[in-house]
C-alpha positions in Angstrom: 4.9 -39.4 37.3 4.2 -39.0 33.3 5.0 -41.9 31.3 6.0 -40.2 28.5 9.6 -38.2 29.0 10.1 -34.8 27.0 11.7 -36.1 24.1 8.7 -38.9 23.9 6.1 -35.9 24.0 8.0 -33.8 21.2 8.5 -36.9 19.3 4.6 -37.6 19.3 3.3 -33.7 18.2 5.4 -34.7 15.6 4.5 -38.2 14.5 0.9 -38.5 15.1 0.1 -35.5 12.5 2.4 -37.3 10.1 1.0 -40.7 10.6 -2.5 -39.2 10.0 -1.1 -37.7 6.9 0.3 -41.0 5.5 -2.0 -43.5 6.1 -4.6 -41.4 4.2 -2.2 -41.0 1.3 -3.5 -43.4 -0.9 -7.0 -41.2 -0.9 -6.2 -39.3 -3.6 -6.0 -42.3 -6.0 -9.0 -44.0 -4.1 -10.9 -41.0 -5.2 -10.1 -41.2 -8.6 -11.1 -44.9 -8.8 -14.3 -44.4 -6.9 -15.8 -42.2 -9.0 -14.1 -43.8 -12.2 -15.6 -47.4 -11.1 -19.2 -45.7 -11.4 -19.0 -45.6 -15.3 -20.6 -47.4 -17.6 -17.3 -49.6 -19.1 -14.7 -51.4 -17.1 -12.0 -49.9 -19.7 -12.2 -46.6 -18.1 -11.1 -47.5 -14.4 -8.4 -49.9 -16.0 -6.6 -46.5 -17.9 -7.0 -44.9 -14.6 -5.8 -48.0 -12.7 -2.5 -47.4 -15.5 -2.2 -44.3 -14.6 -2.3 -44.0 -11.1 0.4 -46.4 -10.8 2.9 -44.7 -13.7 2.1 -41.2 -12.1 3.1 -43.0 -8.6 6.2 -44.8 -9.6 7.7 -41.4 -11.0 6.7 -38.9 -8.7 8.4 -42.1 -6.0 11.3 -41.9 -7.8 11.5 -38.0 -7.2 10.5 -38.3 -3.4 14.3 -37.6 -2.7 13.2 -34.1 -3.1 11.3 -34.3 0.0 13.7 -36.2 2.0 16.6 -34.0 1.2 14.8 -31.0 2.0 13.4 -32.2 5.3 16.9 -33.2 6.1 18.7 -29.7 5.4 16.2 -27.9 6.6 16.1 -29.4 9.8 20.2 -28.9 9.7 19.8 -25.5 9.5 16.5 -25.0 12.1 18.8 -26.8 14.4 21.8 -24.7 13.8 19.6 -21.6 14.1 21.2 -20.2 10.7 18.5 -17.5 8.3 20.5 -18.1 5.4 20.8 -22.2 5.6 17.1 -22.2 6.5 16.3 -20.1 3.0 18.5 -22.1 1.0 17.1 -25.3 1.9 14.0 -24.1 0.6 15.1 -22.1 -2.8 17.6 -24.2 -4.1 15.3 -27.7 -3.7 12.2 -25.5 -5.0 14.3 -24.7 -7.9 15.0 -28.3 -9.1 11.5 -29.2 -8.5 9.8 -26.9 -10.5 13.0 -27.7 -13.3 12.2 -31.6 -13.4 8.9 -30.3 -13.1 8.7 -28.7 -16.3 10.8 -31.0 -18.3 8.3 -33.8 -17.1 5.7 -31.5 -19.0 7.7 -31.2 -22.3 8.5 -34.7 -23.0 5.5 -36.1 -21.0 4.3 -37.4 -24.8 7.4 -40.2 -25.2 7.8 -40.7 -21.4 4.0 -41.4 -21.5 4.3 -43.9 -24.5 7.2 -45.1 -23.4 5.6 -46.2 -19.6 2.2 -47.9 -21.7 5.0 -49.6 -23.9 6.1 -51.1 -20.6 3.1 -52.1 -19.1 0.9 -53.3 -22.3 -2.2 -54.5 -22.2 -5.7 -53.7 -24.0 -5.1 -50.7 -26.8 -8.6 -49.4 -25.6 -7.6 -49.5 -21.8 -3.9 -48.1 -22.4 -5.7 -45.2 -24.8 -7.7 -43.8 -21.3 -4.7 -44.3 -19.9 -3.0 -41.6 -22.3 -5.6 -39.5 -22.0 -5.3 -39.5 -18.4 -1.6 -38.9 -18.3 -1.3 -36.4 -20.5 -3.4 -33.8 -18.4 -2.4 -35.6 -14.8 1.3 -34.8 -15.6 0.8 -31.5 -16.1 0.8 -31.0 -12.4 4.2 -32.2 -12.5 5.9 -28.7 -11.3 3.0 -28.4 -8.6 3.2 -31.9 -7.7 7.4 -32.2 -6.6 7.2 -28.3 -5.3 4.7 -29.8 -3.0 7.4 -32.1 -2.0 9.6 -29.3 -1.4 7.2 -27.3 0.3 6.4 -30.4 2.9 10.0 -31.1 3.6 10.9 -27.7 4.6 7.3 -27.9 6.9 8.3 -30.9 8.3 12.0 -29.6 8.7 11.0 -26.7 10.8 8.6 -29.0 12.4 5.3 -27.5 11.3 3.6 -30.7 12.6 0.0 -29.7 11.1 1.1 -28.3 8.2 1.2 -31.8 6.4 -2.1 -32.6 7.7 -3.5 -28.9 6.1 -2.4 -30.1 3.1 -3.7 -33.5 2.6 -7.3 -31.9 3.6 -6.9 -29.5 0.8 -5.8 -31.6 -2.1 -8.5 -34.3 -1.1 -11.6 -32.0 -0.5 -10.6 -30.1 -4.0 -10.2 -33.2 -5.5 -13.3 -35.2 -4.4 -15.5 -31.8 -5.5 -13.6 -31.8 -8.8 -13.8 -35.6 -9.7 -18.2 -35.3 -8.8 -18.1 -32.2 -11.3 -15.9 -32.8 -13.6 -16.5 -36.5 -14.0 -19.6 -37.2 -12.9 -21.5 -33.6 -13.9 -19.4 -32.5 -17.1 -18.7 -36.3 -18.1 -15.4 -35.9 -18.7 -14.1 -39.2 -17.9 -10.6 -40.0 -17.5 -9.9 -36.4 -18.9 -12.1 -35.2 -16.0 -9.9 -37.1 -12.8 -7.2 -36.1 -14.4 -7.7 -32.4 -14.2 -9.2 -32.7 -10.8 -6.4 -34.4 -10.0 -3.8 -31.5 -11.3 -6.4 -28.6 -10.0 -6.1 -30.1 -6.8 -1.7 -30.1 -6.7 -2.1 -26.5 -7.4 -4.4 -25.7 -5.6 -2.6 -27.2 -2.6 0.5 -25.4 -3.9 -0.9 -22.0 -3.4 -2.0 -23.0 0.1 1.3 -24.4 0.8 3.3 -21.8 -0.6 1.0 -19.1 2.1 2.2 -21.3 4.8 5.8 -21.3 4.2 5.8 -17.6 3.7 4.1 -17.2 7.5 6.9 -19.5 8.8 9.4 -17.2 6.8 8.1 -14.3 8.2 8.5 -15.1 11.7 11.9 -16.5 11.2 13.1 -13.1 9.9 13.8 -14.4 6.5 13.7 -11.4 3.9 13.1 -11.4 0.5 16.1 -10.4 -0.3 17.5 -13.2 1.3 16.0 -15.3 -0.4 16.7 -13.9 -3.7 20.4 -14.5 -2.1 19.8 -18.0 -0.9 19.9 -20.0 -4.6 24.0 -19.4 -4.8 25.8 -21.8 -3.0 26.5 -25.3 -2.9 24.4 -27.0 -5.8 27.1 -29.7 -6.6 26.6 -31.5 -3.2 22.9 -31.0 -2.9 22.8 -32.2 -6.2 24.9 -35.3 -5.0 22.6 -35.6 -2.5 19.7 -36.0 -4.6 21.3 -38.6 -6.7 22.1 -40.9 -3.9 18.7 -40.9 -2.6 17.1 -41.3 -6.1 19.1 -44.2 -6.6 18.4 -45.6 -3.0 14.8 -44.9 -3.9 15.3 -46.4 -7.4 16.5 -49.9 -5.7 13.5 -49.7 -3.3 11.2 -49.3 -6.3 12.9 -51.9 -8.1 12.3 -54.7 -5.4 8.8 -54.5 -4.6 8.3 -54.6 -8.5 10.4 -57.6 -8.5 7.8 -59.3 -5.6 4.6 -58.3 -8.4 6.7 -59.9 -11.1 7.0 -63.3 -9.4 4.0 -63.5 -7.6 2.4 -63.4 -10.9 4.7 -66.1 -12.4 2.9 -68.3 -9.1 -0.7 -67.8 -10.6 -3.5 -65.3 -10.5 -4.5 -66.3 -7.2 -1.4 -65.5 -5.5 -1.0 -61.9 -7.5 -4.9 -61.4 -5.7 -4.2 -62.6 -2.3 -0.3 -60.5 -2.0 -2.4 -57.7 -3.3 -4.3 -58.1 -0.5 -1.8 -58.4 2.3 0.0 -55.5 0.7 -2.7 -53.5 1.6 -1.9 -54.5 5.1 1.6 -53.8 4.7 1.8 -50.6 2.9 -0.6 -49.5 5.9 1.8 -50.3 8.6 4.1 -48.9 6.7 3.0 -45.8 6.1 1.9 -45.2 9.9 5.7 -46.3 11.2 7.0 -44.1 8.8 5.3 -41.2 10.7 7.8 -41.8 13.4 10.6 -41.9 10.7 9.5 -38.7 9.5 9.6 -37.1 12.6 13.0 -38.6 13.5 14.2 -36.8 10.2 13.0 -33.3 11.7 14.7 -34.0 15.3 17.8 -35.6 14.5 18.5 -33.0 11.8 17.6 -30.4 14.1 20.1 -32.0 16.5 22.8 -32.1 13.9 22.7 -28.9 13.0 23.0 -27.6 16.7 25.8 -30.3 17.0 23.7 -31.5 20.5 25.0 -35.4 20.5 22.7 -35.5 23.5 19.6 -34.2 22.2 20.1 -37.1 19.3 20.5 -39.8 21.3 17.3 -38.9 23.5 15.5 -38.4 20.0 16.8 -42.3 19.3 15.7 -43.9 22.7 12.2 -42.1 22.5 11.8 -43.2 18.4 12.8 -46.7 19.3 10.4 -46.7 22.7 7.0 -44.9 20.8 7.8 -47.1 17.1 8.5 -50.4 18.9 5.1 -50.1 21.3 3.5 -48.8 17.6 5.0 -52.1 15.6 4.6 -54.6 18.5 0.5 -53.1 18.5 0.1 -54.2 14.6 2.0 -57.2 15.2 -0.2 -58.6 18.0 -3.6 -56.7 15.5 -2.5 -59.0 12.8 -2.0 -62.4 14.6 -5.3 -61.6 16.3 -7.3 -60.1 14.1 -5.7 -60.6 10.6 -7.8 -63.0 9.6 -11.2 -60.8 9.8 -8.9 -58.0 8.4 -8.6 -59.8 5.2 -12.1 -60.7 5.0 -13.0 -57.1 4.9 -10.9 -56.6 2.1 -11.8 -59.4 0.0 -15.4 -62.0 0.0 -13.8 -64.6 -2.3 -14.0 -67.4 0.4 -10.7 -68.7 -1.9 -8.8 -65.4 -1.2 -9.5 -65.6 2.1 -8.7 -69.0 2.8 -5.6 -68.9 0.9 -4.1 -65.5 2.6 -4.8 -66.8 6.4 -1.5 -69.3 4.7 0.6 -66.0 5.1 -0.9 -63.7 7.4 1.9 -64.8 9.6 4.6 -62.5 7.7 1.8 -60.0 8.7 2.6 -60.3 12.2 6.5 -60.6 11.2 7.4 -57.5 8.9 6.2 -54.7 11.3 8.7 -55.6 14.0 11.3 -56.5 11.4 10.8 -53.8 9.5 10.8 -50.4 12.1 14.2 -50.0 12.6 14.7 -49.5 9.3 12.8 -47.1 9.5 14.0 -44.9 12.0 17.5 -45.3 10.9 16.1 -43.7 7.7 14.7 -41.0 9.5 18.2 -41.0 11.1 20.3 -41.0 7.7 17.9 -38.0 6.2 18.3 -36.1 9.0 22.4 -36.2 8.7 21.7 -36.0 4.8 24.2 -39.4 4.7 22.6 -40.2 1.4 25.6 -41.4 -0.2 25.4 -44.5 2.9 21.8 -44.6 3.0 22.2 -45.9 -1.2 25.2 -48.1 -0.1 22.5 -49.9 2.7 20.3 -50.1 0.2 22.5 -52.1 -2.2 23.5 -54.5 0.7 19.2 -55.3 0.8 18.9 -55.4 -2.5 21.5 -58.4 -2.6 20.1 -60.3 0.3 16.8 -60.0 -1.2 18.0 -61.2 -4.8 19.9 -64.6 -3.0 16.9 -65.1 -0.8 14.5 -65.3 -3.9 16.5 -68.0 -4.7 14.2 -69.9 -2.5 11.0 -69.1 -4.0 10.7 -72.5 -6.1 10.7 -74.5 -3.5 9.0 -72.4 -0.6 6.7 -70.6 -2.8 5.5 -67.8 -2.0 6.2 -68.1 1.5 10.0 -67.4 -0.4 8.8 -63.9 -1.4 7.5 -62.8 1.8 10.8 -64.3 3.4 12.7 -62.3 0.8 10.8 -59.0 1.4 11.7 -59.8 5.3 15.3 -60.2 4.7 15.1 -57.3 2.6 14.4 -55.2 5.6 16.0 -56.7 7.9 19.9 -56.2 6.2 18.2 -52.0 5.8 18.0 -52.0 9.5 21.4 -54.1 10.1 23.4 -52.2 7.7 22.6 -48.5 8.9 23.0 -49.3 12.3 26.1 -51.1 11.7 27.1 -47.9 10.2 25.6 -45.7 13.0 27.2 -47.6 15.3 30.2 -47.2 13.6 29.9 -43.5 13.7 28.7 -43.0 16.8 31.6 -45.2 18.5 34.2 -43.1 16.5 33.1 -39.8 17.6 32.4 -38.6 13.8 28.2 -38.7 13.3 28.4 -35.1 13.6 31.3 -34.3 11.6 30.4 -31.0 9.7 31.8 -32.5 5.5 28.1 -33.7 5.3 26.8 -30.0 5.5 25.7 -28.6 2.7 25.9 -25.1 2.9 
């Protein structure tokens, strides 16, 4: 007898290419700083340092682009419709490459305006301009790819995601040795490998779709077809989810912001444990991603069935997958950490909080899933409103930081999560108990 049902299996083909995919996402900035760190002044990984975190808090900000596609598409896999299944790729590919392009023309004041904000050294925040300037003109390459991974994922293309992380990092890692390290281009140099790389995994991503296209029957001329329709709600769409993302963005700023007002040793030792965090994170959020595909798939066909199995074999497979970091982290956490950092002081002072370690992943899942739930409906206007409900807990609950410390941020971060999970199944519940979580005035069409 298989311990693992049908819906566990499909679930799985799914997740594990994803979780591959996202725990190695933070390679393409790794690269950049590896090669960076080998120069001959500290200024130059600093500007790239900028960079890399300006570059990832806008592109963040756009990642609704991605969601929303992954959530439509998967609508219109499910419902087996040719035209719904083009549109959900032209009309998302056409705002891309739009906010794309305007990112290019007034990357100048956006890029003085983001140094402005962050300050610091003249000569560090000058290789950061010079590194922003040429890594934003990937901009168009870089959200299309978002598109372009959505509609994969949608259609449940499970190793397309993990084709395209292999591109962009092997191009980029041969780029950065040339260009940096051979040509001694500097900043300039990661930068462009950086941008070569988007388009170069643009292309490749591009040829994929166009195979899945061509086996789905999809025409050109349907395509050409597929950009009319229903911009105003898609567009709707997209601005719930930025702002949903916005809020998210905004909190874990707010955590950098006070752990510095504790001292520099705090700001070291969360930096650390965030490390941890943003790891379990990322590999849960395989599971959310592949909840997106298969609920949306399950809207579309209106199969209330199908969904519910999808829920019971996310909740089984991400609970075993939480539970397993948990019990890594209480065991283990402390050798983690020393990995990370050899400051005896670090080290000491982080095996204080390794407990929320051992907390957050098994807070913090259902959360997930329910977003992988939410996408897949394209319910972005309640996905924002959960989002506000966090964002308030989390403000009251910092209330306790000066007398807990920064045992008050983590506890903050964890009741931040926790009201995300409460909220959306409160409001799945809701919808579920009411008969109306497949009601067809979400569609987009």
């Amino acid at each position: 007898m298989s311990l693992l049902t049908a819906s566990d299996k499909a679930l799985w083909r799914l997740a594990l290419p994803m979780i591959f995919s996202n725990i190695t996402v933070p390679l393409l900035g790794l690269v950049d700083t590896a090669v960076i760190g080998h120069l001959d002044s500290p200024v130059y990984l600093g500007g790239v340092a900028i960079g890399a975190t300006a570059t990832s808090f806008l592109f963040m900000l756009l990642l609704f682009l991605r969601m929303s596609t992954t959530g439509l598409t998967a609508q219109a896999f499910g419902a087996k419709d040719p035209l719904r299944l083009a549109r959900a790729l032209v009309q998302p590919l056409i705002l891309a490459l739009g906010a794309g392009v305007l990112i290019v023309l007034l990357r100048t004041p956006l890029i003085e305006l983001a140094l402005h904000i962050v300050g610091g050294s003249e000569a560090v925040l000058e290789q950061a301009r010079l590194f922003l300037d040429i890594r934003w003109l990937s901009a168009p390459a870089s959200l299309a790819n978002l598109v372009l991974l959505g509609w994969l994922l949608g259609v449940q293309y499970a190793r397309a995601p993990v084709i395209l992380l292999v591109v962009g990092n092997v191009l980029n890692i041969v780029l950065d040795l040339w260009l940096v390290m051979g040509l001694h281009m500097n900043v300039q140099g990661a930068a462009l490998a950086t941008a070569i790389a988007e388009y170069g995994t643009l292309i490749i991503g591009l040829w994929m779709v166009w195979r899945v296209l061509v086996m789905r029957g999809i025409t050109p001329a349907l395509l050409k077809a597929a950009w009319r329709g229903n911009i105003r709600k898609l567009l709707a769409l997209n601005r719930d989810i930025m702002l949903r993302s916005l809020l998210l963005q905004l909190c874990f700023g707010t955590l950098t912001v006070f752990g510095a007002r504790l001292g520099p040793e705090i700001v070291a030792v969360n930096a650390v444990l965030m490390t941890l965090l943003t790891f379990t994170a990322y590999a849960l959020d395989g599971f959310a991603y592949a909840v997106e595909a298969h609920s949306g798939q399950a809207y579309g066909a209106r199969e209330s069935g199908q969904l519910h199995d999808v829920w019971r074999a996310a909740c089984r497979q991400a609970g075993l997958v939480a539970l397993a970091f948990a019990l890594i982290y209480a065991c283990f956490g402390e050798y983690i950490v020393a990995l990370l950092t050899s400051l005896p002081a670090l080290r000491e002072l982080a095996s204080h909080y390794i407990i929320w370690q051992v907390i957050l992943p098994v807070v913090g899942v259902w959360c997930y899933l329910l977003d992988g739930m939410f996408i897949g409906a394209t319910r972005g206007a309640e996905m924002r409103n959960s989002m506000a409900v966090a964002v308030g807990g989390f403000g009251l609950t910092l209330l306790t930081v000066p007398y807990l410390g920064n045992h008050g941020l983590w506890l903050a971060l964890a009741v931040f999560l926790l009201l995300r999970g409460l909220s959306l199944a409160f409001i799945w519940r809701r919808h579920w108990k009411n008969n109306t979580w497949l009601s067809s005035r979400h569609d987009i069409s």
